[in-house]
C-alpha positions as semicolon CSV with decimal commas, in nm:
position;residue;x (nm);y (nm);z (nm)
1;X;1,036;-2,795;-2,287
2;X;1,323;-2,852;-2,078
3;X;1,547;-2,526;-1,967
4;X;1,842;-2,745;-2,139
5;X;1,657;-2,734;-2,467
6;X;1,499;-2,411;-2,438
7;X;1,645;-2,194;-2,732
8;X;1,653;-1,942;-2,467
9;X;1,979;-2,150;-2,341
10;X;2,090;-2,191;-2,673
11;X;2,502;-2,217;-2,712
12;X;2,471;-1,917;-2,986
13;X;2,228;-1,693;-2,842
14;X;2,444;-1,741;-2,533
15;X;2,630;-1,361;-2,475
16;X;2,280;-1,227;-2,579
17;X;2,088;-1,366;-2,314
18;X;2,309;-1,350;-2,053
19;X;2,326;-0,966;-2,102
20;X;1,945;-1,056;-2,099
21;X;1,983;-1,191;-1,763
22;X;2,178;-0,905;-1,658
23;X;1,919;-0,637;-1,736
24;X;1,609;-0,866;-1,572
25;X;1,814;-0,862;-1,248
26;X;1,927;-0,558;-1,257
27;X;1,488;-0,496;-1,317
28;X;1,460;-0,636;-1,022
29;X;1,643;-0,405;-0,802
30;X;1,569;-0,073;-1,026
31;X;1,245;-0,135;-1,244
32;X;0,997;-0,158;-0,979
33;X;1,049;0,165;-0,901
34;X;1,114;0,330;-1,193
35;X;0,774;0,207;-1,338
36;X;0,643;0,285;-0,961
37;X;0,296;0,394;-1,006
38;X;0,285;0,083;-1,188
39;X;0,438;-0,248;-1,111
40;X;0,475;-0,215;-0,757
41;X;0,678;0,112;-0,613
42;X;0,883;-0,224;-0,447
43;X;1,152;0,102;-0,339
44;X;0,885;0,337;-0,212
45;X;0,900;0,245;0,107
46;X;0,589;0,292;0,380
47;X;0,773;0,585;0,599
48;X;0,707;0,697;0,877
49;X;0,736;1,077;0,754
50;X;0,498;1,055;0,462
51;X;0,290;1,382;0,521
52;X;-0,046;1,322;0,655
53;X;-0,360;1,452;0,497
54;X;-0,608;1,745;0,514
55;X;-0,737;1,818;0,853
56;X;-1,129;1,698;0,908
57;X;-1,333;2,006;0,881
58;X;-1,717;2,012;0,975
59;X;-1,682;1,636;1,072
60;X;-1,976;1,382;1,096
61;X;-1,778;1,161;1,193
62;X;-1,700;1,023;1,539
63;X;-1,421;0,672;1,610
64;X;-1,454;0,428;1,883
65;X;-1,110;0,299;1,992
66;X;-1,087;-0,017;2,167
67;X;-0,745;-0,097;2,302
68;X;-0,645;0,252;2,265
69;X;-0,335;0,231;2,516
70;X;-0,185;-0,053;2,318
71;X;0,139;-0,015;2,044
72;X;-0,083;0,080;1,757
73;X;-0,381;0,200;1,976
74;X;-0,157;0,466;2,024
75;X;-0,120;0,551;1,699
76;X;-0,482;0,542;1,633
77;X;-0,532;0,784;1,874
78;X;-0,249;0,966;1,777
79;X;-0,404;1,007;1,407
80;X;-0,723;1,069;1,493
81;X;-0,606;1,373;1,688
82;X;-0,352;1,527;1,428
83;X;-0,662;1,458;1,175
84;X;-0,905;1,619;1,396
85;X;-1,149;1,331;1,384
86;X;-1,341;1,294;1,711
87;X;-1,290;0,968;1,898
88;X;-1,357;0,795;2,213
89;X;-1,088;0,602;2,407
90;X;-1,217;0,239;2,547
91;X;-1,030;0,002;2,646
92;X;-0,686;0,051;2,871
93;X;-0,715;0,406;2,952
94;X;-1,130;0,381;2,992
95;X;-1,107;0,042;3,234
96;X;-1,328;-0,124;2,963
97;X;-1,283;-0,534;2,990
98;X;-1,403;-0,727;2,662
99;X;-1,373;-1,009;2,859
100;X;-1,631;-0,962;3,149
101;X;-1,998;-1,118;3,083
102;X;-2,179;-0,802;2,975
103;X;-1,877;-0,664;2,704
104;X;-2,125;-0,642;2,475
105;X;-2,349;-0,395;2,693
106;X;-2,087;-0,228;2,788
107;X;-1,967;-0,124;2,411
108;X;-2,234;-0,022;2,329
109;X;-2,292;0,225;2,539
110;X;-1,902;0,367;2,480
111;X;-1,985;0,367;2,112
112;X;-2,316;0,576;2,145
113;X;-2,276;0,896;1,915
114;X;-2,027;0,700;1,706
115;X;-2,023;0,636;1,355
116;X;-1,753;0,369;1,375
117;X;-1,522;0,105;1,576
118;X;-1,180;0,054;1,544
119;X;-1,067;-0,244;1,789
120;X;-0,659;-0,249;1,791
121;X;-0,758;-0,555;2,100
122;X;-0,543;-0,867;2,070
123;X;-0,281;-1,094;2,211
124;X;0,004;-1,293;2,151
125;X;0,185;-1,439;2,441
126;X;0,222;-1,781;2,373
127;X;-0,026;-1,878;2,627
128;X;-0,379;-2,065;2,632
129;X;-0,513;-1,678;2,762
130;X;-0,454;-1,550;2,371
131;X;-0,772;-1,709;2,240
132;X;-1,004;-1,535;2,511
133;X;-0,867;-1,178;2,456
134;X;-0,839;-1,178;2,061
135;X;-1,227;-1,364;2,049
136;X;-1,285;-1,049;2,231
137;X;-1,375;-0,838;1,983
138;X;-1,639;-1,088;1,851
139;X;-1,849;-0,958;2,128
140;X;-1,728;-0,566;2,091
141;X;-1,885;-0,619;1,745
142;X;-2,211;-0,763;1,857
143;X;-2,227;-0,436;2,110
144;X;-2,133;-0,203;1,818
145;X;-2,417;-0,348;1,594
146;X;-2,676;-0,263;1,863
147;X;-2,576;0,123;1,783
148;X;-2,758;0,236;1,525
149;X;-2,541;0,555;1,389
150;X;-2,263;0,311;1,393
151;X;-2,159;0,221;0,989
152;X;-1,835;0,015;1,008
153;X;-1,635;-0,164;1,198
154;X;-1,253;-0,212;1,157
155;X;-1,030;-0,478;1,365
156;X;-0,641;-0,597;1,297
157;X;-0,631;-0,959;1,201
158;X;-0,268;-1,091;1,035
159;X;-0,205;-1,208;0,710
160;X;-0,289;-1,554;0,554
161;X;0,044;-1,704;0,487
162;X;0,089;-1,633;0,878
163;X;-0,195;-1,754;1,008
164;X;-0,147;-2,059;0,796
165;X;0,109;-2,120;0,959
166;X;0,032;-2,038;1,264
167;X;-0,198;-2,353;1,310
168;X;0,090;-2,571;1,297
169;X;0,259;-2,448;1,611
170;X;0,113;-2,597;1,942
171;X;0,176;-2,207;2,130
172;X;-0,001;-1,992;1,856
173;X;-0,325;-2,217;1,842
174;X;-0,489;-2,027;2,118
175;X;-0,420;-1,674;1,883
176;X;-0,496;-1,858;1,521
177;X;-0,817;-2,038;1,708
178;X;-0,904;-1,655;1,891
179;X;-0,875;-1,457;1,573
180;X;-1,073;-1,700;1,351
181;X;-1,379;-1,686;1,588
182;X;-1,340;-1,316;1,670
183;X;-1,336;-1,225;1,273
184;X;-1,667;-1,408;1,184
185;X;-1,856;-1,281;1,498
186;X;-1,725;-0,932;1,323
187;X;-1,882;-1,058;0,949
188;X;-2,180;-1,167;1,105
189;X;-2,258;-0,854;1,292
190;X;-2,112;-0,596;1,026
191;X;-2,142;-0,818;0,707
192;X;-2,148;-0,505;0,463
193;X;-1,925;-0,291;0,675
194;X;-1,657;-0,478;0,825
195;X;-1,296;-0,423;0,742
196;X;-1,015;-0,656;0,861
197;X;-0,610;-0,558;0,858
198;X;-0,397;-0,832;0,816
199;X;-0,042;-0,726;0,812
200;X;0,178;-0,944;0,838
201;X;0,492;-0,801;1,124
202;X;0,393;-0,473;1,206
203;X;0,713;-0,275;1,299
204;X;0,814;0,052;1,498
205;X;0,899;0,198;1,792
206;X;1,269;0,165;1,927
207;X;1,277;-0,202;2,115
208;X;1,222;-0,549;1,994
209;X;0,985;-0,740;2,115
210;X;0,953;-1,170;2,101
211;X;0,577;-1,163;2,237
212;X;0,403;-1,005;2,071
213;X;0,694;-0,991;1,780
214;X;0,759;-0,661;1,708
215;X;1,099;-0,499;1,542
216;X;1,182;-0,096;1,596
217;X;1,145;0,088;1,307
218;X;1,490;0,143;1,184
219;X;1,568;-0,233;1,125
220;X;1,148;-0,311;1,010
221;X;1,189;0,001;0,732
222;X;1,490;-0,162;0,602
223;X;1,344;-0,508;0,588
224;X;1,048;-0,393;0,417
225;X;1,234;-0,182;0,126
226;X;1,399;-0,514;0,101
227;X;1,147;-0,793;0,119
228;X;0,910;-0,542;-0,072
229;X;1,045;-0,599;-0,360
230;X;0,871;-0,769;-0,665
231;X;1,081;-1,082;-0,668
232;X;1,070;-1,141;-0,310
233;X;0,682;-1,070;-0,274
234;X;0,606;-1,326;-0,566
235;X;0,889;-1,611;-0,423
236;X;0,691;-1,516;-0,097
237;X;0,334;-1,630;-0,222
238;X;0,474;-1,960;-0,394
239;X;0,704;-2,112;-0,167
240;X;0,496;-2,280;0,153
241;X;0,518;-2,240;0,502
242;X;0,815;-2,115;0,715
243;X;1,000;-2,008;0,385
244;X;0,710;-1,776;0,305
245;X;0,645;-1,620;0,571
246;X;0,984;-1,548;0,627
247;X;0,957;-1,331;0,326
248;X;0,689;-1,162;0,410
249;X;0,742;-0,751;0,413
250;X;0,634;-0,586;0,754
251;X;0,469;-0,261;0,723
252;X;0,498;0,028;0,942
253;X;0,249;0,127;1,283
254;X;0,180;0,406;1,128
255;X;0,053;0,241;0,766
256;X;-0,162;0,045;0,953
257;X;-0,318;0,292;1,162
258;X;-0,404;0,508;0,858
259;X;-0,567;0,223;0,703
260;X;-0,772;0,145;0,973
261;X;-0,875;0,471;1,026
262;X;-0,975;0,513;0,629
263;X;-1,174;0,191;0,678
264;X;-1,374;0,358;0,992
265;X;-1,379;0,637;0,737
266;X;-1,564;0,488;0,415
267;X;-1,276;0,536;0,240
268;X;-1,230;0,172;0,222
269;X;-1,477;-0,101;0,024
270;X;-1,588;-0,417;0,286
271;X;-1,393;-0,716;0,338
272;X;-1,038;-0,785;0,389
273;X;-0,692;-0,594;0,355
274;X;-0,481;-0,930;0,348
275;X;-0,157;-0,798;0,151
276;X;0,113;-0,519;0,269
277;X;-0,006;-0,354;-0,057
278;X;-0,349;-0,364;-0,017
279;X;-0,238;-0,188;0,364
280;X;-0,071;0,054;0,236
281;X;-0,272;0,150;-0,072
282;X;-0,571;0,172;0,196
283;X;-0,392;0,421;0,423
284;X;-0,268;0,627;0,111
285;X;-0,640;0,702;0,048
286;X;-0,718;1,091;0,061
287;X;-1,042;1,186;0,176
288;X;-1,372;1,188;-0,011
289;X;-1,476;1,563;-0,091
290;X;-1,800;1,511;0,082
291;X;-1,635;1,396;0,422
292;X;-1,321;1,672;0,368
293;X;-1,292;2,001;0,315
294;X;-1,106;2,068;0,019
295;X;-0,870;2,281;0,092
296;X;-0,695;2,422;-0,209
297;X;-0,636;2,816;-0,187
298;X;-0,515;2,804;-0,498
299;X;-0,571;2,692;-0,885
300;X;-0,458;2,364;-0,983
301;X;-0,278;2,567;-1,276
302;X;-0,115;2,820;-1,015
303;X;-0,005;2,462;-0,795
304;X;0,156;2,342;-1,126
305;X;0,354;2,616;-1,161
306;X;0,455;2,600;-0,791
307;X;0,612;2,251;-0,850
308;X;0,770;2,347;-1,212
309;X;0,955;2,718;-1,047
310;X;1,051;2,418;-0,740
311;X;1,267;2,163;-1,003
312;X;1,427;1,899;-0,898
313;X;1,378;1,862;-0,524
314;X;1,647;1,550;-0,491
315;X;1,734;1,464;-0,141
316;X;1,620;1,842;0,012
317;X;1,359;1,675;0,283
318;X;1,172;2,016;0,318
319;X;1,140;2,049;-0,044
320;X;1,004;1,680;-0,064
321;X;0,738;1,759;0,210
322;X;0,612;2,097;0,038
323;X;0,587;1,897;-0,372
324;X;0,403;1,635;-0,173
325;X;0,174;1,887;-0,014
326;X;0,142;2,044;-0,349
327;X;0,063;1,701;-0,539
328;X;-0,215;1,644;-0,222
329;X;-0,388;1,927;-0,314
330;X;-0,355;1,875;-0,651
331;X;-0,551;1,501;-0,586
332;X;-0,839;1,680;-0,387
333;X;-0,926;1,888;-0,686
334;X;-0,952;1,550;-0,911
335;X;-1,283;1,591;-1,123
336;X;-1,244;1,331;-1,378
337;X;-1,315;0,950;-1,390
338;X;-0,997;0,782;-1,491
339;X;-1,179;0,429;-1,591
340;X;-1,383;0,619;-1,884
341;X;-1,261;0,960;-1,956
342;X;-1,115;0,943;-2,299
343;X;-0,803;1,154;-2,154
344;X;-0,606;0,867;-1,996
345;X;-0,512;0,728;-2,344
346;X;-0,217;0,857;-2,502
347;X;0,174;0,883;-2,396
348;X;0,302;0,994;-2,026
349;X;0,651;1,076;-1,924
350;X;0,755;1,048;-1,559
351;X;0,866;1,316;-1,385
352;X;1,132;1,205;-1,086
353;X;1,138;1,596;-0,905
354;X;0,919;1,482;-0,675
355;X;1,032;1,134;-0,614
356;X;1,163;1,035;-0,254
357;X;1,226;0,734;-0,255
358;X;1,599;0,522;-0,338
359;X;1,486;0,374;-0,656
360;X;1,352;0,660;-0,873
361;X;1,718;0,847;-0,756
362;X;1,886;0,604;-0,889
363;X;1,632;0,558;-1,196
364;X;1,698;0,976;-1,236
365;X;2,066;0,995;-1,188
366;X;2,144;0,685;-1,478
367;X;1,861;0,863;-1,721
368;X;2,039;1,235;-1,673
369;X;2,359;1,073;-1,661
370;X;2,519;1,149;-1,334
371;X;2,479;0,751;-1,243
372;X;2,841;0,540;-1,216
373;X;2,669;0,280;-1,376
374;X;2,576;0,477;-1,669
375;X;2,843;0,240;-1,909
376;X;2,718;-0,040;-1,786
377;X;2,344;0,087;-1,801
378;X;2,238;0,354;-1,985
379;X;1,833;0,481;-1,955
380;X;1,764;0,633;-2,270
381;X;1,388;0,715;-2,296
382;X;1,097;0,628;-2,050
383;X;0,764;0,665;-2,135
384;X;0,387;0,522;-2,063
385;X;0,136;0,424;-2,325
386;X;-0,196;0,361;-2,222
387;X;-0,507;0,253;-2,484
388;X;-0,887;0,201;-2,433
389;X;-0,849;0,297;-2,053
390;X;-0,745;-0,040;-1,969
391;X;-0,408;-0,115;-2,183
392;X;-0,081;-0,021;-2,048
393;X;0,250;-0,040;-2,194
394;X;0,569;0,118;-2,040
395;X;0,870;0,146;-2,341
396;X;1,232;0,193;-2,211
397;X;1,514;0,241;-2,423
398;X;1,789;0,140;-2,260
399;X;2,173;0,068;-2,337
400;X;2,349;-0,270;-2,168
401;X;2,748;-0,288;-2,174
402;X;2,681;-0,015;-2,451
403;X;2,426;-0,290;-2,672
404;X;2,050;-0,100;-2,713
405;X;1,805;-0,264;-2,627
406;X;1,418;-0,204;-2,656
407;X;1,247;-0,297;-2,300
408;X;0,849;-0,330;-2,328
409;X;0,622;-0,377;-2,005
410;X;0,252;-0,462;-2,087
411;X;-0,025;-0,470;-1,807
412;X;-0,416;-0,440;-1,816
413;X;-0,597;-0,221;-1,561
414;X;-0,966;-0,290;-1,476
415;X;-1,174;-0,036;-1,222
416;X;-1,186;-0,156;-0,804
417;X;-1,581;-0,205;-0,797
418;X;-1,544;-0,230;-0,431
419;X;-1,340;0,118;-0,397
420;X;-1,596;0,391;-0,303
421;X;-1,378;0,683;-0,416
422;X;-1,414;0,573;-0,748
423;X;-1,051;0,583;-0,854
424;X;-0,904;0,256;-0,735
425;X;-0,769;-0,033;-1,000
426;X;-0,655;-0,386;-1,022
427;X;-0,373;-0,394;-1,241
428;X;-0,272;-0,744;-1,402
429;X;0,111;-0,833;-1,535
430;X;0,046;-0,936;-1,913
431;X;0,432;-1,013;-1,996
432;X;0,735;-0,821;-2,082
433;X;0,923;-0,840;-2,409
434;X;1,332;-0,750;-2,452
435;X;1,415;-0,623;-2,817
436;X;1,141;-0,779;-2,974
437;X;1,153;-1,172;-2,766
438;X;0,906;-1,238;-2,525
439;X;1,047;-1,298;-2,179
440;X;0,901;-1,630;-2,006
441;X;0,761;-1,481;-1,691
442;X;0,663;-1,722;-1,341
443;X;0,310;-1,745;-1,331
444;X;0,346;-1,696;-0,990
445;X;0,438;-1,319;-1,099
446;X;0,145;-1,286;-1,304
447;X;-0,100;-1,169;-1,058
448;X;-0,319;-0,830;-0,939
449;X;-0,217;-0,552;-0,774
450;X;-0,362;-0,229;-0,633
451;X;-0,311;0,095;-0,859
452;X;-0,506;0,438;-0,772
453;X;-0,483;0,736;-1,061
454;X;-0,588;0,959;-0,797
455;X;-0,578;1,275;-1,032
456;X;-0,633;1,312;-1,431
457;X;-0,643;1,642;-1,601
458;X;-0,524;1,697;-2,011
459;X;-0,161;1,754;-1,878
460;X;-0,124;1,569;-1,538
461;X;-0,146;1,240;-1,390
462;X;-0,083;1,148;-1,062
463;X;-0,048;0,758;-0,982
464;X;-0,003;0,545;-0,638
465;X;0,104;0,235;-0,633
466;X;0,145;-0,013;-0,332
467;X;0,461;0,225;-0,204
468;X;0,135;0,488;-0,139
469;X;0,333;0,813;-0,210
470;X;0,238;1,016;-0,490
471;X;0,367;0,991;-0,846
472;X;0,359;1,260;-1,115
473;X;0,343;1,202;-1,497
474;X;0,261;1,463;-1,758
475;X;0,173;1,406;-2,086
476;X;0,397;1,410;-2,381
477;X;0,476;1,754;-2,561
């Protein structure tokens, strides 16, 4: 059926739909985070300031760091420390050359004692040089394998649409062709263990850089609040070449270097992180009790209180850090299985306290009425439904230019058999329905993403979605 003959362009129905129009674009700006934990946290943005995790106690656990004096070596390294995970530097700072005949000897006897490899190693100069260095770590993996305590291996590759295109400029050949042999040396050698990164533009710092590309992080945060939003991220997967990758969301150094280190970790399932969601779902992770010390001095029932006597911690930074610390410890205590404990199902409202991000303010302000857009849009009631562990609905009531109008999300989730911590899910888009008329929805839209309930008790759920900070729902009284 034609768009012209669509009754959804119908003369009559005319002023209803275009107030229908109205509230999907205003969804596009506002809904994504105000569903967060659910359909993409598009708003909750990968900072730089999202408070690291428990300190490794009693470790096991030891990280070999190739290219450790490089822009996100650095940050490995810098991690690792604050984490207390022990590590060994190899590459710049060491004199280590993955280029010289006998790399592969001379890895392995850097990673002896070592329980995993993180290789940062790579290049992209424009030059014919670019496919020796990034093949590199091809033969770092080959040493690596020869060590028996070490488990995984982790290297940075870039994302698909990229590398795609890539292959059709004559100066990124040598990279594309580099990368391509380095990452199946890596399956070969690690072919149950091996985790690749592929972000897309990684940014931070304070300089741009054209080779590598590389934007600071003031200007990269901004264009990946932007371009990680749901309509851009599904227009960037359907449209081909240039035009997608130019919509492709960077994600922060220091997402990427948490991810990684998660992978070395276990934390991770084998294969590929080849999305900025899957990057920064990854480096959300907490860790596993049996790798971590869990430590919670308190009760979960004495944190709860701590966050309900704290309220509504709005823009107050140091309030934001200590309900995220709270909510942390909260997640270590987690002792239920969200894909088949019966205690999922039922109704949860979302609590915005504890919300940093732009979206869920805004979201907040127009449901408590403080918002100047409050005649224009007015958030009535907000609520989650899930059935069967699986079904999800989210119901909004909502007022447009003062008309109600009943606003139903529905979505599937099914458990991540390749998450080890046992409380990852894909979550599929099943459609969305305005006052009682199905909405026709791109397929292109209609797609998986990450979702982690990373805490479940008879009164609280915490959620992340691909913006990795924690959300807090509690259950309908």
């Amino acid at each position: 059926m034609s768009p012209r003959s669509s009754p959804l362009f119908s003369l009559s129905a005319a002023p209803r739909h275009i107030l229908l129009c109205f509230l999907l674009l205003s969804s596009s700006l506002v809904i994504d985070a105000l569903v967060a934990p659910l359909w993409s946290s598009a708003l909750s943005s990968s900072r730089p300031d999202t408070p690291m995790r428990s300190t490794l106690k009693g470790s096991k656990h030891k990280v070999l760091v190739l290219g450790d004096t490089g822009f996100l070596g650095q940050e490995v390294v810098r991690q690792l420390q604050e984490l207390g995970i022990p590590y060994v530097k190899a590459g710049g700072s060491s004199g280590l050359n993955l280029m010289a005949p006998n790399a592969a000897e001379l890895v392995a006897t850097q990673a002896q004692g070592c329980t995993a490899v993180i290789s940062t190693v790579g290049s992209l100069m424009g030059t014919a040089e670019d496919e020796g260095i990034n093949a590199a770590n091809g033969f770092a993996a080959q040493g690596a394998s020869r060590v028996s305590t070490v488990q995984r291996f982790v290297a940075i590759g870039n994302d698909p649409k990229v590398r795609e295109f890539s292959q059709s400029i004559p100066q990124l050949k040598s990279y594309t062709k580099g990368k391509i042999q380095s990452e199946a040396k890596i399956q070969e050698y690690f072919p149950d263990s091996y985790v690749i990164v592929q972000p897309s533009l990684i940014h931070g710092g304070e300089e741009f850089s054209a080779t590598p590309p590389r934007i600071p992080t003031q200007l990269g945060q901004a264009a990946e609040d932007i371009l990680g939003l749901y309509p851009f991220q599904a227009a960037s997967e359907a449209l081909p070449g240039i035009f997608g990758v130019a919509l492709q969301a960077p994600v922060s150094r220091e997402r990427v270097a948490r991810a990684a280190i998660n992978a070395a970790l276990g934390l991770v399932g084998s294969g590929r992180l080849d999305s900025r969601e899957a990057i920064v779902l990854a480096a959300s992770k907490r860790p596993a009790k049996e790798i971590f010390e869990c430590n919670v001095d308190e009760p979960v029932i004495v944190l709860k209180e701590q966050l309900k006597v704290m309220g509504d911690c709005g823009g107050d930074p140091d309030k934001l850090t200590k309900a995220f610390q709270i909510l942390e410890q909260i997640e270590n205590c987690n002792g239920n299985d969200p894909s088949t404990d019966p205690i999922l199902n039922g109704r949860w409202d979302f609590c915005f306290d504890v919300e940093a991000d732009m979206g869920t303010g805004v979201i907040k302000d127009i449901f408590e009425g403080r918002s100047p857009i409050q005649p224009i849009f007015d958030l009535q009631d907000l609520h989650m439904q899930i059935e069967n562990n699986r079904d999800i609905s989210i119901h909004a009531n909502v007022k447009v230019l003062s008309i109600p109008m009943a606003v139903k999300l529905t979505t599937r989730i099914e458990a991540d058999l390749s998450d080890p911590t046992g409380t990852s899910f894909l979550e599929y888009f099943e459609g969305l329905e305005i006052s009682g008329q199905t909405i026709p929805i791109p397929s292109d839209w209609q797609r998986a993403r990450p979702l982690e309930f990373s805490y479940l008790d008879d009164t609280m759920l915490i959620a992340r979605g691909n913006g990795g900070e924690p959300h807090y729902l509690k259950r309908d009284e």
